[in-house]
C-alpha positions in Angstrom: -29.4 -4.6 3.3 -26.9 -5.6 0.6 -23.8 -7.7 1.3 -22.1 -5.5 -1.3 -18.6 -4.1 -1.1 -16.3 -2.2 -2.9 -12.7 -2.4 -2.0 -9.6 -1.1 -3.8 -7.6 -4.6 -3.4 -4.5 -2.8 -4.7 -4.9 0.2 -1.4 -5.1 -2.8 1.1 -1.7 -4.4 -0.1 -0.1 -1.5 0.0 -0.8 -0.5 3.4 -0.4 -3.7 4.3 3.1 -3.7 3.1 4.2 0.1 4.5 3.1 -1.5 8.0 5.1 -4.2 7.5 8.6 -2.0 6.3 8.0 0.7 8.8 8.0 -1.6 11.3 11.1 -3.5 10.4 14.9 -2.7 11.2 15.4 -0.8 8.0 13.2 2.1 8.4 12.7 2.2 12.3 14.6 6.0 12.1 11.6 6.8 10.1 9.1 8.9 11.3 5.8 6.6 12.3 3.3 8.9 12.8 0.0 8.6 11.3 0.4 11.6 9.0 3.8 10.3 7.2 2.4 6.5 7.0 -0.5 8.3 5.4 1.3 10.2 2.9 3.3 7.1 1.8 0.4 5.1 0.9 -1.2 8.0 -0.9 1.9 8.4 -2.9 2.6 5.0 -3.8 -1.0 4.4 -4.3 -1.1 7.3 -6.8 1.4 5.2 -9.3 0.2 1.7 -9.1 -3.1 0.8 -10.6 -6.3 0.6 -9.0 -8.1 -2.5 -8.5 -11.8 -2.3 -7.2 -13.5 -5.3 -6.3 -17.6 -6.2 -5.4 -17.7 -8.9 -3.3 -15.3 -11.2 -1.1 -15.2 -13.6 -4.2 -13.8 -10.9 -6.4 -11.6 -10.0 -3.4 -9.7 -13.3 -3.3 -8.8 -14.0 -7.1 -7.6 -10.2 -7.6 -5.6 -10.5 -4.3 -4.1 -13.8 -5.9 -3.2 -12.3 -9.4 -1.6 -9.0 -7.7 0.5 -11.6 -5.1 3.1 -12.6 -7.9 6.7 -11.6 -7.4 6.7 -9.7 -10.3 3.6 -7.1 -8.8 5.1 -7.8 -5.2 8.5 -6.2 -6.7 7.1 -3.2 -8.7 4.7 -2.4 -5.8 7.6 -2.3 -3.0 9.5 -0.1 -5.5 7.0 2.5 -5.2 6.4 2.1 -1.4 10.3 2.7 -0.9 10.2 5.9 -3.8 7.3 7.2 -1.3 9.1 6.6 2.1 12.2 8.4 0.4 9.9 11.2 -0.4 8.0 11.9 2.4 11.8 11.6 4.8 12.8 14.5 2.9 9.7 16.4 3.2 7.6 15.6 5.7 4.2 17.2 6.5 3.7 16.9 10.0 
């Protein structure tokens, strides 16, 4: 069995990040079911960039070059267009 993986590096930021915010004072009047945190990962995910990885190696410099201020800004920016979405129409 291989020890291969293939991760989007990118996708587990992001969710990272919506867990964090919709957990937090600012959005806690947002709807925190599993269907809206969902939809805000998918649509922020649909704007930034992908970025697969192999292995755990690969993992660790990608999640180092993507942790910058700079990527940290632009991809909160598109987690707070996609809660602002899905507030105003929500799916569930």
């Amino acid at each position: 069995m291989s020890n291969s993986i293939l991760v989007n590096v990118m996708e587990e930021i992001v969710r990272g990040l919506v867990n964090f915010l919709l957990h937090g004072v600012e959005y806690q009047t947002f709807c925190h079911c599993e269907q809206c945190e969902m939809d805000v990962n998918a649509i922020a995910l649909n704007v930034l960039p992908a970025k697969y990885i192999a292995s755990q190696k690969s993992r660790d410099i990608v999640f180092e070059q993507l942790n910058t201020p700079e990527n940290i800004e632009e991809i909160n920016k598109q987690i707070i267009r996609a809660l602002h979405i899905v507030s105003r129409y929500p799916r569930h």
